[in-house]
Kinemage of the C-alpha trace (Angstrom):
@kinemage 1
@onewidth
@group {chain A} dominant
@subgroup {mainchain}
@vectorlist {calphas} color= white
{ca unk a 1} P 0.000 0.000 0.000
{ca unk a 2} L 1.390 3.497 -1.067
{ca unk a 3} L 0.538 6.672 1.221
{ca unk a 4} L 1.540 9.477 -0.024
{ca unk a 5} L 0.021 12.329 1.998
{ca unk a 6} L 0.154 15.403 -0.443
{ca unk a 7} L -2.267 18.272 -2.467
{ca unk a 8} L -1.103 17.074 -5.665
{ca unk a 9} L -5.168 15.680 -6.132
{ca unk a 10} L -6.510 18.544 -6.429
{ca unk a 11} L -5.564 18.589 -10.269
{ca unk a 12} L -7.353 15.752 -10.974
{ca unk a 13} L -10.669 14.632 -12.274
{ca unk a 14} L -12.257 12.766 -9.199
{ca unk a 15} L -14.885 10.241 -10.955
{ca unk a 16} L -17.231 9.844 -8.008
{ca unk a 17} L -17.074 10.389 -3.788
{ca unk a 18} L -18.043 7.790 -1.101
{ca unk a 19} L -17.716 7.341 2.108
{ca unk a 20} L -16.059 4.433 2.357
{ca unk a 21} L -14.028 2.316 -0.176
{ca unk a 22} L -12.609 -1.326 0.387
{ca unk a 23} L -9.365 -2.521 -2.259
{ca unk a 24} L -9.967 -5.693 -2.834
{ca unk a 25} L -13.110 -8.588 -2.820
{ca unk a 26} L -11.531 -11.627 -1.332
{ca unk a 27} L -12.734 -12.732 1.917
{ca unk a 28} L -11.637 -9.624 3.972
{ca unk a 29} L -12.875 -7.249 1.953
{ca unk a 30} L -16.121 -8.966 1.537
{ca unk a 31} L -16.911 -9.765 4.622
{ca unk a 32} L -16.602 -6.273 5.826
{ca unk a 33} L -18.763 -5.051 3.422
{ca unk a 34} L -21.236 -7.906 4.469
{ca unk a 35} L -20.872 -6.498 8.048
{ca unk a 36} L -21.643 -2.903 6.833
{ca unk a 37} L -25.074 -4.441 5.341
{ca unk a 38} L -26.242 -5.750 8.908
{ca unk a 39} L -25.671 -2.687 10.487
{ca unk a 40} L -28.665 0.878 9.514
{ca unk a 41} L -25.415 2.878 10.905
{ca unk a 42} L -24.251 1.862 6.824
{ca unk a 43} L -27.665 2.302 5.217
{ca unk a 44} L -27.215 5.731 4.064
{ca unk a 45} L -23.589 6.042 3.099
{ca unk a 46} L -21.818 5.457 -0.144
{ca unk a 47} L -19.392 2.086 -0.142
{ca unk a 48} L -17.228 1.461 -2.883
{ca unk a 49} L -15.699 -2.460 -4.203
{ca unk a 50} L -13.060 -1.846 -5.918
{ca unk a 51} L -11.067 -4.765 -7.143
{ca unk a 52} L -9.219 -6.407 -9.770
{ca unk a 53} L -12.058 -8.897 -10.997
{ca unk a 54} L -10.219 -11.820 -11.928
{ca unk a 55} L -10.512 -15.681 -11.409
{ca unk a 56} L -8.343 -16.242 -8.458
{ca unk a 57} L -10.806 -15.226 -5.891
{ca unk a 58} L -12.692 -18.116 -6.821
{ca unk a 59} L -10.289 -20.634 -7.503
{ca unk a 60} L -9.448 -21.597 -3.327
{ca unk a 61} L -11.074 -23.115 -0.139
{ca unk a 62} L -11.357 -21.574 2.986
{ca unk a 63} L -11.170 -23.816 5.971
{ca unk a 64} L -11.900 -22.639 9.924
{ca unk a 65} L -13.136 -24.038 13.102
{ca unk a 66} L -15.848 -22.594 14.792
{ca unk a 67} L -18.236 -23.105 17.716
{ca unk a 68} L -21.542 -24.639 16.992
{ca unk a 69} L -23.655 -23.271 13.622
{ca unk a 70} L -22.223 -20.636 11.682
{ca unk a 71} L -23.285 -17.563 10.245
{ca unk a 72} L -21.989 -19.160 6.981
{ca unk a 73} L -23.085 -22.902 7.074
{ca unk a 74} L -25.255 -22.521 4.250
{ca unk a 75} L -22.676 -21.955 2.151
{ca unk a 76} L -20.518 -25.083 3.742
{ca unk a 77} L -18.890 -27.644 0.896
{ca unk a 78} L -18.371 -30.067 3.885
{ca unk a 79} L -17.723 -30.308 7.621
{ca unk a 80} L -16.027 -32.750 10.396
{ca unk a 81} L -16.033 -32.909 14.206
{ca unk a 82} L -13.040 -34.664 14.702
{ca unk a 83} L -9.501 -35.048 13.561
{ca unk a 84} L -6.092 -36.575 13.552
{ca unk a 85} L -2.612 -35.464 13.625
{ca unk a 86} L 0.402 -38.174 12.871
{ca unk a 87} L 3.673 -38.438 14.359
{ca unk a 88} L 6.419 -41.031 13.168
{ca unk a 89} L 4.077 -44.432 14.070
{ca unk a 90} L 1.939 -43.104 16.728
{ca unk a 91} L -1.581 -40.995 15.566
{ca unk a 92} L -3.742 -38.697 17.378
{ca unk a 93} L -7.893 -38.661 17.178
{ca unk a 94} L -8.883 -35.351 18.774
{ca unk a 95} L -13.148 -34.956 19.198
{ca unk a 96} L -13.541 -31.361 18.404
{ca unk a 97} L -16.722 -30.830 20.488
{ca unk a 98} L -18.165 -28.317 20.836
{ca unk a 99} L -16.089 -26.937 17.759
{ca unk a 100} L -16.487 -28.431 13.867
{ca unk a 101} L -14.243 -27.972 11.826
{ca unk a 102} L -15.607 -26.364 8.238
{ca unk a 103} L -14.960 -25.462 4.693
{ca unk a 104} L -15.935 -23.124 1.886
{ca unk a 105} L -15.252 -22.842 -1.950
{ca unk a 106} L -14.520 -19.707 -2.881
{ca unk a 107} L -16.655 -19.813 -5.632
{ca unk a 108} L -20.148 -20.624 -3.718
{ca unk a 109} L -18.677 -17.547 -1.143
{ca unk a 110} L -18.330 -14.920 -3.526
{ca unk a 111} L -21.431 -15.740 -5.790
{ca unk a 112} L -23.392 -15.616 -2.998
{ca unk a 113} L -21.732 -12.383 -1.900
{ca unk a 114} L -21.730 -10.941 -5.347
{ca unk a 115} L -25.604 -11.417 -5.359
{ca unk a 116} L -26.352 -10.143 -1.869
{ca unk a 117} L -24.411 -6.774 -2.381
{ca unk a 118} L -26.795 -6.206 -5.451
{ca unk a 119} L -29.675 -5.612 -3.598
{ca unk a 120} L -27.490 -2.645 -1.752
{ca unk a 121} L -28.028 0.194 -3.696
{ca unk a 122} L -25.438 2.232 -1.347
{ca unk a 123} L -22.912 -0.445 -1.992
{ca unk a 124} L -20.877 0.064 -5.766
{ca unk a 125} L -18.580 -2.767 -7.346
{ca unk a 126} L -15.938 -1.486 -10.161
{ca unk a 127} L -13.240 -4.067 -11.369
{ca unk a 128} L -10.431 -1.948 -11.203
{ca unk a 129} L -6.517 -2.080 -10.604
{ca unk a 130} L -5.785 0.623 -7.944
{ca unk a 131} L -1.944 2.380 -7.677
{ca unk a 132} L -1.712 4.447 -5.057
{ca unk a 133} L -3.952 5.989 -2.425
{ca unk a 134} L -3.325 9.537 -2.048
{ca unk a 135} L -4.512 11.238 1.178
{ca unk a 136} L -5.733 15.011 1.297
{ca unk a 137} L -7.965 17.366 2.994
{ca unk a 138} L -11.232 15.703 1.725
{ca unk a 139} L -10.144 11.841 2.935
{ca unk a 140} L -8.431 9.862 0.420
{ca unk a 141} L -8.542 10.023 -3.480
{ca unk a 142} L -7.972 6.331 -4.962
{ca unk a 143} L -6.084 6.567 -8.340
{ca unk a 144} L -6.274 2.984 -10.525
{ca unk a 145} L -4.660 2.134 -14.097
{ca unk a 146} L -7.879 2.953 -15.817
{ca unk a 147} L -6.839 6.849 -14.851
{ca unk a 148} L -10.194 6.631 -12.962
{ca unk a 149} L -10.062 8.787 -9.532
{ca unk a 150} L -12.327 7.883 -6.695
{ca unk a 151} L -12.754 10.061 -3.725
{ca unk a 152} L -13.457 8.678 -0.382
{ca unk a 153} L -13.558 9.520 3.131
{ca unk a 154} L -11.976 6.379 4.456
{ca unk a 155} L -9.991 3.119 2.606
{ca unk a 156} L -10.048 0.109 3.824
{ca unk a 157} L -6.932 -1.630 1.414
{ca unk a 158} L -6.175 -5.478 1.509
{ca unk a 159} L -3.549 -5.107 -1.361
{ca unk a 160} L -0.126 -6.866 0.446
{ca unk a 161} L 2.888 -5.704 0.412
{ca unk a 162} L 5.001 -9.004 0.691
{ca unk a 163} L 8.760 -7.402 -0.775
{ca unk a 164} L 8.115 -4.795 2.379
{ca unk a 165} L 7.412 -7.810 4.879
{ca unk a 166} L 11.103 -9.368 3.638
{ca unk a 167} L 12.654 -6.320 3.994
{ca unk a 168} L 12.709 -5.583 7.718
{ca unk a 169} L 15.236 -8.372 9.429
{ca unk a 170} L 13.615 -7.585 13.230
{ca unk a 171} L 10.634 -10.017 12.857
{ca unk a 172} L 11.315 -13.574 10.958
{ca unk a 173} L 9.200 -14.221 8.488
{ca unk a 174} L 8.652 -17.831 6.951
{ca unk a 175} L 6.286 -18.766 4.309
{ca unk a 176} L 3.635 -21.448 4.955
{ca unk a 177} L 3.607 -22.337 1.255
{ca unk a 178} L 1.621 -25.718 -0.359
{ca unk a 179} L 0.076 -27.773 -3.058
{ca unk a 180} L -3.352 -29.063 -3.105
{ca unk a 181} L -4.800 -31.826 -5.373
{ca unk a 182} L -8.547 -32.533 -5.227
{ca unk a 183} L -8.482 -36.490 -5.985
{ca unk a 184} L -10.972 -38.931 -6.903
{ca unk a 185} L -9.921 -42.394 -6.215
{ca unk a 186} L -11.755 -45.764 -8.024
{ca unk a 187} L -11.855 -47.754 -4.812
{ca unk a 188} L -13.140 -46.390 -0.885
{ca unk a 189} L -9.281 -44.831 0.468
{ca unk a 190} L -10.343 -42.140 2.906
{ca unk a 191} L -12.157 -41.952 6.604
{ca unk a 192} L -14.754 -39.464 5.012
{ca unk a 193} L -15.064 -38.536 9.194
{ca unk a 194} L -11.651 -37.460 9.872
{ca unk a 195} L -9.070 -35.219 8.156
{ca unk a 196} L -6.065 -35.165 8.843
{ca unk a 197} L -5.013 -31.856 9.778
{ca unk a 198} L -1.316 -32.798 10.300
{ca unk a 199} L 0.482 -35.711 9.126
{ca unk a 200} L 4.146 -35.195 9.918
{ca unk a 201} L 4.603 -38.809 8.858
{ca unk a 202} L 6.438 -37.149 5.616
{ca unk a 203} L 9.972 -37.358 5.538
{ca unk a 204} L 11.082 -33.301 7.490
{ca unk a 205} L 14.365 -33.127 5.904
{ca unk a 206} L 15.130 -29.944 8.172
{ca unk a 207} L 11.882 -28.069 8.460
{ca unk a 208} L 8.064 -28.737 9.529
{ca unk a 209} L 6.498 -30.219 6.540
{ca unk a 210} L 3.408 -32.404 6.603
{ca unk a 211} L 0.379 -33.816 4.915
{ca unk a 212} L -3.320 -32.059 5.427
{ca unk a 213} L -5.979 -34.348 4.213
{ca unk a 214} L -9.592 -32.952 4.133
{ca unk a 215} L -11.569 -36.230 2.779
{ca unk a 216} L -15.157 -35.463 1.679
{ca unk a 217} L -15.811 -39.237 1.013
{ca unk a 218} L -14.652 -42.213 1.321
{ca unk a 219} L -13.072 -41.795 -2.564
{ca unk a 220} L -12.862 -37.826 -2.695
{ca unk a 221} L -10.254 -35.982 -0.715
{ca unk a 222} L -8.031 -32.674 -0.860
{ca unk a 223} L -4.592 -33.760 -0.315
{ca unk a 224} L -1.956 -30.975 0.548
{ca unk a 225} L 1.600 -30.956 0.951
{ca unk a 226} L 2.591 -28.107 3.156
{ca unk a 227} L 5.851 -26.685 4.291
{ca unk a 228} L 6.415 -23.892 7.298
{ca unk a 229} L 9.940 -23.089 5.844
{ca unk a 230} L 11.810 -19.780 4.561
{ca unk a 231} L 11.387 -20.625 0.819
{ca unk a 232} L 8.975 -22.490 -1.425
{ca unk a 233} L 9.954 -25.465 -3.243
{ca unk a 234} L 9.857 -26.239 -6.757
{ca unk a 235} L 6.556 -27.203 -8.102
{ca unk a 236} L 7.205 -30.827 -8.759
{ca unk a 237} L 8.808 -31.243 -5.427
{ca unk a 238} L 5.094 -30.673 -3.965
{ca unk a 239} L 3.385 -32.871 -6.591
{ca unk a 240} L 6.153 -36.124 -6.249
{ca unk a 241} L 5.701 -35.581 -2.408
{ca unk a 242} L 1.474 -36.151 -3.267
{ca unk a 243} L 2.226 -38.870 -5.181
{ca unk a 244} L 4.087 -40.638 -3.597
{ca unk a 245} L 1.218 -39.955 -0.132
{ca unk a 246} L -1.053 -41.537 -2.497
{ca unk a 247} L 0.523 -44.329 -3.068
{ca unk a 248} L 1.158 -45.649 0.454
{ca unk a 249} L -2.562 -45.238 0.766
{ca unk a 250} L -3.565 -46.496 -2.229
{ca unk a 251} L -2.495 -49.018 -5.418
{ca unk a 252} L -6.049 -48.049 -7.228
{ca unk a 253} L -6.231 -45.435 -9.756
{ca unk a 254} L -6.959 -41.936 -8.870
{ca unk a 255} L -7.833 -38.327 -11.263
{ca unk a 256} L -6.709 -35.095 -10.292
{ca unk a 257} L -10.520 -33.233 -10.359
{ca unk a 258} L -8.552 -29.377 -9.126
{ca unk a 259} L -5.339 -28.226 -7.941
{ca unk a 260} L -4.635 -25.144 -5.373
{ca unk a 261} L -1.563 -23.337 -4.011
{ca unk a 262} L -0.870 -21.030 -1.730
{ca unk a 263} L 1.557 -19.428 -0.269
{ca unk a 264} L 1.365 -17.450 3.550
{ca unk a 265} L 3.569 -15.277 5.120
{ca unk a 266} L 3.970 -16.179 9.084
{ca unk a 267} L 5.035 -13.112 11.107
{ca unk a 268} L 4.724 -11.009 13.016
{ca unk a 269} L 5.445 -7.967 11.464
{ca unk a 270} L 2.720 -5.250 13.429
{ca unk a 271} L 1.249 -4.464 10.036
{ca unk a 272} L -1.475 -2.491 11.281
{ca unk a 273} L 1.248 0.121 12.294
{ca unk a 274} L 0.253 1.521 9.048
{ca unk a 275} L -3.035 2.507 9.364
{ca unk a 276} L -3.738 6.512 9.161
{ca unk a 277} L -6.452 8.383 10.440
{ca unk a 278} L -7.905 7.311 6.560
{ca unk a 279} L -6.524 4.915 5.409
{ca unk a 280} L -6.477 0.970 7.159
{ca unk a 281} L -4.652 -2.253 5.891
{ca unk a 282} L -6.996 -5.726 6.251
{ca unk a 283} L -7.030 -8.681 5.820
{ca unk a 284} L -3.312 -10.372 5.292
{ca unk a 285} L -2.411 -6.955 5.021
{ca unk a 286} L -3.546 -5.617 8.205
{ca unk a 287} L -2.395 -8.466 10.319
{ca unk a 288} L -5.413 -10.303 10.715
{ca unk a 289} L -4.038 -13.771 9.599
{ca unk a 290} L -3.037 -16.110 12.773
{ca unk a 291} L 0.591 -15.655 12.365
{ca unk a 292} L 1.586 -19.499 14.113
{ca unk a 293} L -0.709 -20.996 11.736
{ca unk a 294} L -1.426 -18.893 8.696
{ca unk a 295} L -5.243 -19.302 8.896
{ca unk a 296} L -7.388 -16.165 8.266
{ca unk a 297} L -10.153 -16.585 7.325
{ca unk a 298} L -12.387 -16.979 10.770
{ca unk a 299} L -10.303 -14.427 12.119
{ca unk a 300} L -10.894 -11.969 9.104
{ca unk a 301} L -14.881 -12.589 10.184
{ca unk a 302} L -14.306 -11.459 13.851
{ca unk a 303} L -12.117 -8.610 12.943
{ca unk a 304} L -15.004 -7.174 10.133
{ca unk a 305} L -17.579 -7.515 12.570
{ca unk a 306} L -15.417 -5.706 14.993
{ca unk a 307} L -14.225 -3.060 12.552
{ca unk a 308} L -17.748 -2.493 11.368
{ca unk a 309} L -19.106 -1.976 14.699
{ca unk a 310} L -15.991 0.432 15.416
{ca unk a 311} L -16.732 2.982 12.522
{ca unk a 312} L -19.872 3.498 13.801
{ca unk a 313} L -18.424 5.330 16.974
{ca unk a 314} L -16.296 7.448 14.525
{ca unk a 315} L -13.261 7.438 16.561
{ca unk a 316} L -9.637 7.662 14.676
{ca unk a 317} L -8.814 4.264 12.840
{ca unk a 318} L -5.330 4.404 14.488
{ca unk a 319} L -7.061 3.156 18.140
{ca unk a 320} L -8.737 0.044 16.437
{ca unk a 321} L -6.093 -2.106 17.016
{ca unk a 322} L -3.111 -3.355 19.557
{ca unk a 323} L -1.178 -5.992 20.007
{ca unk a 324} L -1.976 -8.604 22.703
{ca unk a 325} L -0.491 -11.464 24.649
{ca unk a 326} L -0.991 -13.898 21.529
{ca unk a 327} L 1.004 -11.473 19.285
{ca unk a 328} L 4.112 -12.192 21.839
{ca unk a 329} L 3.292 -16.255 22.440
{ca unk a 330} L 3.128 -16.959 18.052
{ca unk a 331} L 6.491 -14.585 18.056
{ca unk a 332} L 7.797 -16.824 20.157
{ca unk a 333} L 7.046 -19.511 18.426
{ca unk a 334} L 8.074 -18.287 14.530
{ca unk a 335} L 11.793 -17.369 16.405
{ca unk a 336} L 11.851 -20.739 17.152
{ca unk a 337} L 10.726 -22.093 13.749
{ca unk a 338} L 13.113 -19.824 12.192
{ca unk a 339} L 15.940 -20.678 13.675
{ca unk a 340} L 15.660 -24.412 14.369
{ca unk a 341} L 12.806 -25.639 11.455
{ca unk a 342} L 13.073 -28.735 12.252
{ca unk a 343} L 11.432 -28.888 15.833
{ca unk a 344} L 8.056 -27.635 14.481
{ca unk a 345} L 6.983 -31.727 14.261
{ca unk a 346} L 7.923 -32.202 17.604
{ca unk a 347} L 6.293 -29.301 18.519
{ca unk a 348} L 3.158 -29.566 17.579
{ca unk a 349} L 2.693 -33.203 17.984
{ca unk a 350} L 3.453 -32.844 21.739
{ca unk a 351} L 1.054 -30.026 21.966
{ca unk a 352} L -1.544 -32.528 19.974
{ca unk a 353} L -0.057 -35.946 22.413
{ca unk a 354} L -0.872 -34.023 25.752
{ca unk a 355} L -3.854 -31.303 25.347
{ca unk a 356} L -7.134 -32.105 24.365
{ca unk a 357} L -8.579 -30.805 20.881
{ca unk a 358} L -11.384 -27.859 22.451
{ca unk a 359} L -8.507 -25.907 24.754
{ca unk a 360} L -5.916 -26.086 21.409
{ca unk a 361} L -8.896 -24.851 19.880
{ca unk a 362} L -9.571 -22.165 22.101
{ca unk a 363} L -6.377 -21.220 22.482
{ca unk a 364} L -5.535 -20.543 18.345
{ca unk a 365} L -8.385 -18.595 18.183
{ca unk a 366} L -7.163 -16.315 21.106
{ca unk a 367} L -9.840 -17.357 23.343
{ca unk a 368} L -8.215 -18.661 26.377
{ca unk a 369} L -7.464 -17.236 29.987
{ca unk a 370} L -4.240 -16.700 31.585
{ca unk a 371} L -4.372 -20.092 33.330
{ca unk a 372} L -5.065 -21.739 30.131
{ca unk a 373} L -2.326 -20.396 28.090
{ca unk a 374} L 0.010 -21.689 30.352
{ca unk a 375} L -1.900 -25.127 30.059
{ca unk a 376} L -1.179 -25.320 26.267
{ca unk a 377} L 2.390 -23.153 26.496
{ca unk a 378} L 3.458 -26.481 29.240
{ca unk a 379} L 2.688 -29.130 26.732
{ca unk a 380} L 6.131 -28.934 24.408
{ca unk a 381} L 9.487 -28.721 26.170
{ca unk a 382} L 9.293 -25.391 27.384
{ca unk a 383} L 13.170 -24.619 27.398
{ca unk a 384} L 12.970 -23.296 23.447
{ca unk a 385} L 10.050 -20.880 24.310
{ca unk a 386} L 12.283 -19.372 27.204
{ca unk a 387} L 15.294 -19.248 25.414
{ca unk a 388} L 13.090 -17.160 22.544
{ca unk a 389} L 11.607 -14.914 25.263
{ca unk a 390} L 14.660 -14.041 26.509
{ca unk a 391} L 16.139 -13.316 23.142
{ca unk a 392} L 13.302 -10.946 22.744
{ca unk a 393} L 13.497 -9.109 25.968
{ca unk a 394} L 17.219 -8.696 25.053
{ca unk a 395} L 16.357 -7.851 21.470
{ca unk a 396} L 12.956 -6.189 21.735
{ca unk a 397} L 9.246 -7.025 21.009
């Protein structure tokens, strides 16, 4: 995101005002706007889409865990209430109760979205490519490639910066980068009840690598090889890893129905630092993605209903948010990952061997007490996460 804070706007065309304008419709973006539809506070003021309006948005899955029924169950492509995780020879069935764990296609999200901000006449969609955001006296004028201008009292931009997150050197950042195939075998292979959410039964060869298995019968399944590491791998690297997954499970033939990839940063860099009085990252690029685990998306629905509720109270965007005691325990933990990738197996299985399922749960999502967090901090050898801490007090937070 470029601020440039400057009069040089008032020599061009502005196309249209609004109040408020949110860069980029993938699931941050969208489900603020969704929020700003629930609340009258919205009803009268201008909102403005503005994004790129290409495929990708809708070529992904979403996957969360959440108490109970969901806001968004009806737009569900599966769900499970229990799972594994696999260490060397031993494996670990975890009942999620009262959490389930879900998942979404990006495609039945955003044509559902798509549809539902149509009958919004406040709420505008462009497809457009936006360069810089240019603050001035009036709020913020939005210039995109098209040489459109759009004028708007407050931004809301999930555009990330990832060369400016690999710049700084005082918080590590690794990449939770994968491969996904969507697989249809001939013959019954999978426990359509339980994924497999990690299966560090993959050869490490120095960093945390492991399967993720999301089977949505007992012959359909996505099956992901995913690294926490410092750099991605070549492409085929992924793909012989999946193959050769599939056939310890399987001899029987198998198609590839649809591949994904992705690629995370986990850090954490205090990216909402750089919101203005006008102008706030979200999203990945406000720091709303779990940085220990690189999952966003349930988190990206708390923070929009938060935000949303927020603006109506008009106070400066700078006080929305502060870091917290998780920010501190998943630094912790990425200073270890950084330095010594290869514990994060041991890590996490030990977590998975001696905790039950609902306080890990609780816990990730940042739900926990004092008491608990120690709980859940006890269950790995704690001797790495002191050694980190005191690094940190030495170094600085």
């Amino acid at each position: 995101m470029k601020i440039i804070t400057s009069a040089l706007c008032i020599f061009t065309t502005v196309q249209e005002k609004f109040d408020y304008t949110i860069i980029g419709a993938g699931a941050a973006g969208t489900l603020l706007a969704y929020e700003m539809t629930k609340n009258p506070f919205f009803s009268q003021k201008r909102i403005l889409i503005l994004d790129r309006g290409d495929d990708q948005r809708l070529d992904r899955t979403w996957s969360y865990w959440e108490r109970g029924d969901g806001e968004l169950d009806h737009l569900l492509l599966h769900e499970w209430s229990q799972f594994e995780v696999a260490f060397k020879q031993k494996r670990y069935l975890h009942r999620m109760h009262p959490y389930r764990y879900k998942t979404i296609e990006g495609a039945a999200f955003h044509h559902y979205f798509d549809a539902e901000f149509l009958k919004h006449k406040n709420i505008l969609i462009r497809h457009e490519e936006v360069q810089d955001c240019v603050e001035n006296e009036l709020g913020v004028a939005i210039h995109c490639q098209s040489k459109n201008v759009y004028q708007s009292a407050f931004v809301f931009d999930s555009r990330f910066n990832y060369p400016e997150l690999k710049s700084q050197t005082k918080y590590p950042v690794l990449q939770q980068h994968f491969i996904g195939w969507f697989v249809e075998t001939e013959e019954d292979v999978f426990d359509e009840l339980t994924p497999k959410f990690m299966d560090f039964t993959v050869e490490q060869r120095g960093n945390t690598r492991f399967m993720y298995v999301l089977p949505f019968s007992k012959n359909k399944a996505l099956v992901e090889y995913t690294l926490f590491s410092a750099e991605p791998l070549a492409k085929k690297e992924y793909e012989d890893e999946i193959v050769s997954y599939l056939k310890e499970m399987t001899s029987a033939p198998y198609k590839v129905i649809q591949m994904e990839s992705g690629n995370i940063p986990m850090c954490c860099y205090p990216l909402w630092k750089k919101t203005t009085s006008k102008i706030m990252p979200i999203g990945m690029a406000g720091g709303w993605t779990k940085a220990s685990t690189g999952y966003t998306f349930k988190s990206s629905q708390e923070k929009a209903k938060e935000l949303a509720l927020f603006l109506t109270q008009e106070k400066d965007l700078k006080d929305f948010y502060s870091a917290g005691k998780f920010w501190i325990y998943d630094m912790l933990l990425l200073d270890i990952l950084y330095r010594s990738n290869e514990k994060g197996a041991a890590i996490f299985t030990s977590l998975f061997k001696r905790r039950k399922a609902p306080l890990i749960l609780k816990f990730l999502e940042e739900k926990t007490s004092f008491a608990e967090d120690v709980m859940v901090m006890a269950a790995p050898r704690p001797w790495p996460f002191i050694k980190a801490l005191l690094g940190r007090v030495f170094s600085g937070f």
